[in-house]
C-alpha positions in Angstrom: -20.6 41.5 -18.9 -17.4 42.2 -21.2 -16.0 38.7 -21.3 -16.6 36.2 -24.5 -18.6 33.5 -22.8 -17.3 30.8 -25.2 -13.9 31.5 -24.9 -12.8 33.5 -20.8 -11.3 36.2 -22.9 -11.8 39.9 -22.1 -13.2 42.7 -24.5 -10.4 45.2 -25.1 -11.5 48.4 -26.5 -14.2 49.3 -24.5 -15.4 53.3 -24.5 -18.2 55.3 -23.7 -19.7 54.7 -27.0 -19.9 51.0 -26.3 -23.7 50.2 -25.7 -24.4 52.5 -29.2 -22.2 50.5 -30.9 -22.6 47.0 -32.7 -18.8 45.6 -32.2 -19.6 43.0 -33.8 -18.7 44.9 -36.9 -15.2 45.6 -35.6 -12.3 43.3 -35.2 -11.5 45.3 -31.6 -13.7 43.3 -29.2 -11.5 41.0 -28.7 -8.0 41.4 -30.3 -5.6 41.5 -27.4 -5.4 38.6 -25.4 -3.3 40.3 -22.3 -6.4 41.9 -20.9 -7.5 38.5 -19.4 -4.7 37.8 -17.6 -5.1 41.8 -16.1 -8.9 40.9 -15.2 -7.0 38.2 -12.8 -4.7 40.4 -11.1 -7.1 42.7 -11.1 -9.6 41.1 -9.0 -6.9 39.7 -6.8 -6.2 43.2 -5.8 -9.8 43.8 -5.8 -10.1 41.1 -3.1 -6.8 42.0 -1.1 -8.2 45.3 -0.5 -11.6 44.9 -0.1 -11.8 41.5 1.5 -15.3 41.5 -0.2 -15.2 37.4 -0.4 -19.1 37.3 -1.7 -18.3 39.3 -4.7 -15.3 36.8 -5.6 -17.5 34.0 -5.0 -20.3 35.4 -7.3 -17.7 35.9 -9.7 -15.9 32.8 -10.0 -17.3 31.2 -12.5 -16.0 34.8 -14.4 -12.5 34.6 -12.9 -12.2 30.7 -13.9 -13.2 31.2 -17.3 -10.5 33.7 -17.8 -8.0 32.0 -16.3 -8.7 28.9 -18.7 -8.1 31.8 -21.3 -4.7 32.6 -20.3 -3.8 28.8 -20.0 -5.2 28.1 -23.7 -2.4 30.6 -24.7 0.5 28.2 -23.4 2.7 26.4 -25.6 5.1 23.8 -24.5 8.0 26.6 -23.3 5.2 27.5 -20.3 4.9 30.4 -21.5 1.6 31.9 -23.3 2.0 32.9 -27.1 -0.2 34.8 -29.0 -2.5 33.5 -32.0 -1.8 34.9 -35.5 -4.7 36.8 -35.4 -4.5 38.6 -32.2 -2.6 41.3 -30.2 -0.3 41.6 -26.8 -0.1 44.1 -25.4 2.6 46.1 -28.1 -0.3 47.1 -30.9 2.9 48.2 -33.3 4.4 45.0 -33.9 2.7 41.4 -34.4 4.3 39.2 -32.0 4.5 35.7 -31.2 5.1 36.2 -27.3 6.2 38.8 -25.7 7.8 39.9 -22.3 4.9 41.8 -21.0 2.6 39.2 -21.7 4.9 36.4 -20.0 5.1 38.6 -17.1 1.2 39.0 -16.6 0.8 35.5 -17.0 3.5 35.3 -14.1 0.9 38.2 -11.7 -2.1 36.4 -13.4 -1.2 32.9 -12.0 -0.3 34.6 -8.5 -3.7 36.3 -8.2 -5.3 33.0 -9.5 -4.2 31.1 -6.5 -5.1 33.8 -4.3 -8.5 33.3 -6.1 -9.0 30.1 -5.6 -7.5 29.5 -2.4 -9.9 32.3 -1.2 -13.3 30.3 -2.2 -11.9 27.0 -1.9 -10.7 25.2 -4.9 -7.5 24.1 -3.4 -6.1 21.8 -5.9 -6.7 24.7 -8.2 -4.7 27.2 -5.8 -1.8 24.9 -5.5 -1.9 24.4 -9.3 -1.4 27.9 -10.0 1.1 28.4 -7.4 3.7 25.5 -9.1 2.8 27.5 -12.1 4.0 30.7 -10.4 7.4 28.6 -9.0 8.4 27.6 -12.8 8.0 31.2 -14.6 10.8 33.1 -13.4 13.2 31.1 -14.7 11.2 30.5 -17.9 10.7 33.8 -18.6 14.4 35.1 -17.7 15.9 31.8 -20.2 13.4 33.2 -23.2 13.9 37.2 -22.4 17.1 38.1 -21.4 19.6 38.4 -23.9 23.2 37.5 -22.2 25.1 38.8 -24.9 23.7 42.2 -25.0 22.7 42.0 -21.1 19.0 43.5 -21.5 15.7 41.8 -22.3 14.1 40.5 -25.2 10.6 42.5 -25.7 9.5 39.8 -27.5 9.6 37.7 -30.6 8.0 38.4 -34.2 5.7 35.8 -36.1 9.2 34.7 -37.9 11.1 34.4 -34.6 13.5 37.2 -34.3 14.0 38.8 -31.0 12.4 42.5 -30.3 15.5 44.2 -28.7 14.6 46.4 -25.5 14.1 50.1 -27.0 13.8 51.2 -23.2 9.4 51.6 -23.6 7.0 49.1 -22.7 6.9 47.3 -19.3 10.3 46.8 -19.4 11.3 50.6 -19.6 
């Protein structure tokens, strides 16, 4: 119900007020792009707990579509970056990638092939597990900073490194 049909991506922002509300008027539907990759895990933990395979099934086409989201997001480094004109999941700064946003791509790809492998699309399943085999070491080569021995948060639209100020996922 909350997920841009054209594009897999996840409303952010949603309140109480929602359904009295024409968001369309706001630029806060859909500004941060990490709540796709959250839907994923998400549901995978949805699943692992519930075992409720119908509901997965009847979602897929939902969970697919999101996933093609998150994969729209990577660049050539493997690693998803965010558009100009969006949001990760640090509102303060405007980033280029981020940390957190690596990581849930890491989570999201896991849950993904659970997805997957649980209604049947195995090439799919196997896909997103080799995704989940690369990221570590992508993520630790673009994040941690050897010199200073602590991760990266992330990078600004110019390229310079966010040190770790101990908040965020990392803290």
């Amino acid at each position: 119900k909350y997920q841009d049909q054209q594009t897999g991506m996840i409303w952010h922002e949603l309140s109480q007020s929602a359904a009295f509300l024409d968001w369309k008027n706001y630029p806060y539907m859909y500004l941060h792009v990490d709540l796709s990759f959250q839907f994923l895990s998400t549901f995978a933990e949805y699943y692992s707990v519930t075992g409720d395979l119908p509901f997965v099934q009847a979602h897929w086409n939902s969970i697919q579509s999101a996933h093609q989201y998150c994969v729209s997001l990577l660049e050539k480094d493997g690693l998803p970056h965010i558009p100009s004109e969006k949001r990760g999941e640090r509102e303060q700064e405007a980033l280029s990638d981020e940390l957190a946003l690596s990581v849930n791509w890491l989570t999201a790809s896991q849950a993904f092939a659970t997805l997957a492998a649980a209604t049947d699309h195995t090439d799919l399943a196997n896909q997103a597990r080799a995704t989940v085999q690369q990221l570590g070491p992508l993520i630790a080569k673009r994040y941690w900073d050897e010199t200073a021995q602590s991760w990266i948060t992330g990078y600004s639209r110019s390229g310079a490194p966010l040190p770790n100020r101990g908040i965020g996922p990392v803290g």
